[in-house]
C-alpha positions as CSV (number, residue, x, y, z in Angstrom):
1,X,0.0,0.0,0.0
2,X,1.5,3.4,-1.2
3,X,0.6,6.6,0.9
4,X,1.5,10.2,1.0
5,X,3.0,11.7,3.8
6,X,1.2,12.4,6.7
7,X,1.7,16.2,7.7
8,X,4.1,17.4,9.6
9,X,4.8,21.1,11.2
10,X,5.3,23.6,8.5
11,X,9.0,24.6,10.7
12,X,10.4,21.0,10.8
13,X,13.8,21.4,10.0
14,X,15.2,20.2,6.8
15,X,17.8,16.7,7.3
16,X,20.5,19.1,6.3
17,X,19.6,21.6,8.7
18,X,19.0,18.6,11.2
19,X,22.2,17.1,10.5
20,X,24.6,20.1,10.3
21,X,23.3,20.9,13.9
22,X,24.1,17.1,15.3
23,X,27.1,15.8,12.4
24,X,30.2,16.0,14.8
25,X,28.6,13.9,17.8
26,X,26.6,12.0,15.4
27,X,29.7,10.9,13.3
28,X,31.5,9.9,16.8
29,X,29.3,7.2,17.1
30,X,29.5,6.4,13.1
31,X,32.9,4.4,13.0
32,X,32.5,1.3,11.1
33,X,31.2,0.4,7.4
34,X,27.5,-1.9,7.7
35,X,28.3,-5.4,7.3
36,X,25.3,-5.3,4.3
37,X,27.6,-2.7,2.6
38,X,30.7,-4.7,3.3
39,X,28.8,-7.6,1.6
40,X,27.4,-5.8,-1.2
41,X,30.7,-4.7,-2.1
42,X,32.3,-7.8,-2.0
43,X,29.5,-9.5,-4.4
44,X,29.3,-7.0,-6.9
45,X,31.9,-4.7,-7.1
46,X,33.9,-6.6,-9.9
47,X,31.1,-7.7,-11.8
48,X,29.4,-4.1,-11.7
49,X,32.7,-2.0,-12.3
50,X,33.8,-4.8,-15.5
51,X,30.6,-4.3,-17.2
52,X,30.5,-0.7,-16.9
53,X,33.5,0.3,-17.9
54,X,33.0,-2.4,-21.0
55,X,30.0,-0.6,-21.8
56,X,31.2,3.1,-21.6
57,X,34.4,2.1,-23.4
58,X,32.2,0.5,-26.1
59,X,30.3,3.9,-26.4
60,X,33.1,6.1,-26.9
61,X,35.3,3.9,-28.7
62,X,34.7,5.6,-32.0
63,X,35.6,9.1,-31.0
64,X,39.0,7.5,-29.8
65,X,38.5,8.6,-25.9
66,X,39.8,6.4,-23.3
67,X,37.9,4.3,-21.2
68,X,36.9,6.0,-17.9
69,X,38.0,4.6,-14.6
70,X,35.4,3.0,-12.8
71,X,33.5,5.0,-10.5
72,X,31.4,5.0,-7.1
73,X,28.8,6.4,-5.5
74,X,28.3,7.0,-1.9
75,X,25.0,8.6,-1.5
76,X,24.1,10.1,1.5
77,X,27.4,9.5,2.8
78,X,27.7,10.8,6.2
79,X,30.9,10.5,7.8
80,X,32.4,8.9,4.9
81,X,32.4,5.6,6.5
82,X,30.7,3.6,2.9
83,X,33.0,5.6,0.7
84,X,36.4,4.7,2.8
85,X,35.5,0.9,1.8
86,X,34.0,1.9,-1.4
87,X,37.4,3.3,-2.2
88,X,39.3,-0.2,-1.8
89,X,36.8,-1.4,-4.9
90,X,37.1,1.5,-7.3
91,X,39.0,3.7,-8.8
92,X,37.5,6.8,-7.9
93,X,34.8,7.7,-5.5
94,X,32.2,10.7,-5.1
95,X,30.8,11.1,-1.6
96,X,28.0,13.3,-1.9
97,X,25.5,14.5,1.1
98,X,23.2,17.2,1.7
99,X,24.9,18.4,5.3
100,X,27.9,20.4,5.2
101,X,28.6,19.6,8.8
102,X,28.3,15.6,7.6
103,X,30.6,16.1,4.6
104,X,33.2,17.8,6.9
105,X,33.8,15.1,8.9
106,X,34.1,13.1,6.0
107,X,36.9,15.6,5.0
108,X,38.4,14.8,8.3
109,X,37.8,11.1,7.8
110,X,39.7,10.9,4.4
111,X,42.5,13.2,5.4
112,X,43.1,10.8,8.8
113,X,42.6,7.7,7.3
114,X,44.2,8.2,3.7
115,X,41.4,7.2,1.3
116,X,40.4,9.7,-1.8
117,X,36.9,10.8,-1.8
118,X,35.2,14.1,-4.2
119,X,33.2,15.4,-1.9
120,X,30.1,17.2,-3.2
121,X,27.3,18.5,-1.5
122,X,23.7,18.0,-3.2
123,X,20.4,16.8,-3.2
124,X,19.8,13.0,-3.7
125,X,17.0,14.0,-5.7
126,X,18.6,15.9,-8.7
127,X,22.1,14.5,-8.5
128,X,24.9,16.6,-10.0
129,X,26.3,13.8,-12.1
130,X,26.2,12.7,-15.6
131,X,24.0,9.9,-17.0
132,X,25.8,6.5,-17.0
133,X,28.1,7.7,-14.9
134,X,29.1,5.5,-11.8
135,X,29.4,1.9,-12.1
136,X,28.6,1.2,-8.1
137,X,26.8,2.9,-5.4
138,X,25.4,2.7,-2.0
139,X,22.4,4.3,-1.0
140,X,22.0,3.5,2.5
141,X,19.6,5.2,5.5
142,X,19.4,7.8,3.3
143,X,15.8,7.7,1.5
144,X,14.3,7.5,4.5
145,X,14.9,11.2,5.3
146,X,13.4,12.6,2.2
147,X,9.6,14.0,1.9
148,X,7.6,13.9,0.5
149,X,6.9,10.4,-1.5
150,X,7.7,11.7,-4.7
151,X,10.9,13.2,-3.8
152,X,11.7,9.7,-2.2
153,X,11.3,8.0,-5.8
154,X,13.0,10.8,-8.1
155,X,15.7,10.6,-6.3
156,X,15.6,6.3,-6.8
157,X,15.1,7.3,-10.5
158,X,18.5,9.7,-10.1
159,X,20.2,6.9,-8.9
160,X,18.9,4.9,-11.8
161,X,19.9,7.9,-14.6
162,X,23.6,8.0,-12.9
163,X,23.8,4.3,-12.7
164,X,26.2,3.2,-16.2
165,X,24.6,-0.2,-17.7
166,X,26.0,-3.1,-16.2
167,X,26.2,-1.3,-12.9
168,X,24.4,-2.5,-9.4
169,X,23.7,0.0,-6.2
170,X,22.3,-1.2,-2.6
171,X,19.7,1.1,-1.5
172,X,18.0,0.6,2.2
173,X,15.7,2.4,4.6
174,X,14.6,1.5,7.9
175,X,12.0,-0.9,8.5
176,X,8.3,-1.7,10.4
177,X,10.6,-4.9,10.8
178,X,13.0,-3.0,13.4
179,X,12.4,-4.5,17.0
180,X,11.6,-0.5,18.1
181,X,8.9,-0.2,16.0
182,X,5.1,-1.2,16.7
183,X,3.8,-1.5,13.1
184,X,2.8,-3.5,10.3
185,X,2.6,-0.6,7.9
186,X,4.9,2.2,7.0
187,X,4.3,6.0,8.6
188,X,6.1,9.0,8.8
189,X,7.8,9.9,12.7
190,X,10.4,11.9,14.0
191,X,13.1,10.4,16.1
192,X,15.1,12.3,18.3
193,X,18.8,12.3,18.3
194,X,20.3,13.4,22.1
195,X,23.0,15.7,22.0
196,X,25.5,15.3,24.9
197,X,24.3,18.6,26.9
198,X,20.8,16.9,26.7
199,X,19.4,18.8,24.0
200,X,17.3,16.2,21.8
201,X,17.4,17.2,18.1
202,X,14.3,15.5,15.7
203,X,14.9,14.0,12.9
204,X,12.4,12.9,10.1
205,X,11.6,9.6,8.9
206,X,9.8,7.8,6.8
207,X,9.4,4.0,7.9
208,X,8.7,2.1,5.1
209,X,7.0,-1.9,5.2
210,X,8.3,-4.2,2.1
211,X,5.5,-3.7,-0.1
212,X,6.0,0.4,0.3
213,X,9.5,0.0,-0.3
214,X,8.8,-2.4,-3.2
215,X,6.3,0.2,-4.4
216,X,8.6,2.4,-4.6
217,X,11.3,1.1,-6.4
218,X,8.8,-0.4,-9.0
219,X,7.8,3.7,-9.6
220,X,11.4,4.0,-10.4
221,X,13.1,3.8,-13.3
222,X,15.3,1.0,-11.2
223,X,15.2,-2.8,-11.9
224,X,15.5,-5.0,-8.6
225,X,18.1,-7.4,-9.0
226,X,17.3,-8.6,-5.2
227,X,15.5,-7.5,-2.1
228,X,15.8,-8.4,1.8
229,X,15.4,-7.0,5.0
230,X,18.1,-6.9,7.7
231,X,18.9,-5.7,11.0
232,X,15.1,-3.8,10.7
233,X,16.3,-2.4,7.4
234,X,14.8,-2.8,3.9
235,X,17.3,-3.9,1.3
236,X,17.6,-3.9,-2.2
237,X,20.1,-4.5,-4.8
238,X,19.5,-2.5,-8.1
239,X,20.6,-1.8,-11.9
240,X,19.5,0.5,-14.1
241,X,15.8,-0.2,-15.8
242,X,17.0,-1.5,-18.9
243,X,19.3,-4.3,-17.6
244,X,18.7,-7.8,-17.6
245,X,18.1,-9.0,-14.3
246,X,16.3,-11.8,-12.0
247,X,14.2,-10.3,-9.4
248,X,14.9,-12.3,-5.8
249,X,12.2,-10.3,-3.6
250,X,12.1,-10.3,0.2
């Protein structure tokens, strides 16, 4: 079942106003990659990153240009924790989030731990990147901070548009199926994040069930390679519409 947003107050800070206010405490407690990422990486990275770059090397072979690098994506990327692993797969990686504060720890991330990230700020729902232009991405708690609905699936269909054929993304938002949560079906909330002086600081979300979160992805211009839930999370692996793939759903 697909619903809008319930309403919420007109002054409700934006998530990059949210998380510039909280991004230093919050990324102290932000230290290590998900294990779901970790995975995803592992499984696909090759494959994706092969095919792409076979693919964009085969489109611009006749004007003599050499094939790009492969490329990721770290949407959403907080701290920079995705994109330091990311980094080990690819080439190159853009790390792109809509909180200054966020993207400077990530600056401070990079520089400590000696990984290479372009560092963008932006909105996940019109993407400053070319079509076909990243061969892997994560897209991970994320999508559940965007409102309304239809700003939740544009930017699924950005992530489709940047995605080059042959590439594959993981995309996940919290879940009805998280143990704090009790719910069958998805609804919009705040949750508050604590700041050390006491001071809690709301933050919007949108808790999606698996057929929302299906629904979703199926108004995209995404194909689902495969879908799961874990850890109270909804999962899915994705390629760009027009790939092949075989749907595994959750």
């Amino acid at each position: 079942m697909v619903r809008d947003d319930r309403s919420l107050p007109d002054d409700a800070e934006t998530p990059h106003e949210t998380y510039d206010r909280i991004a230093e405490h919050f990324s102290s407690t932000r230290e290590y990659p998900w294990p779901e990422v970790e995975s995803f990486l592992d499984d696909y990275a090759a494959d994706a990153t092969d095919a792409a770059s076979v693919t964009m090397g085969s489109a611009e072979a006749d004007s003599e240009v050499e094939t790009p690098p492969a490329r990721g994506l770290d949407l959403g990327c907080g701290n920079g924790r995705h994109a330091e692993v990311m980094a080990e797969h690819v080439e190159s990686v853009v790390a792109l989030d809509a909180s200054r504060g966020l993207l400077e720890q990530a600056r401070e991330r990079s520089a400590k731990r000696g990984f290479s990230a372009n560092l963008v700020q932006g909105d996940a729902a019109s993407l400053p990147l070319r079509d076909d232009s990243v061969s892997l991405a994560v897209y991970v708690a994320t999508l559940h901070h965007l409102r309304p609905r239809s700003a939740r699936v544009a930017s699924l269909s950005e992530l489709a548009r940047v995605l080059a054929p042959g590439g594959r993304a993981l995309v996940s938002a919290w879940s009805v199926e998280h143990d704090r949560f009790d719910a069958t079906d998805g609804f919009d909330t705040t949750v508050d994040w604590t700041l050390p002086g006491g001071e809690p600081v709301p933050r919007y979300y949108h808790i999606y069930d698996t057929d929302e979160f299906a629904a979703d992805l199926a108004d995209s211009t995404l194909s689902v390679v495969e879908s799961f839930v874990s850890s109270g999370n909804c999962y899915a692996v994705v390629a760009p519409a027009d790939d092949p793939v075989i749907t595994d759903s959750c």
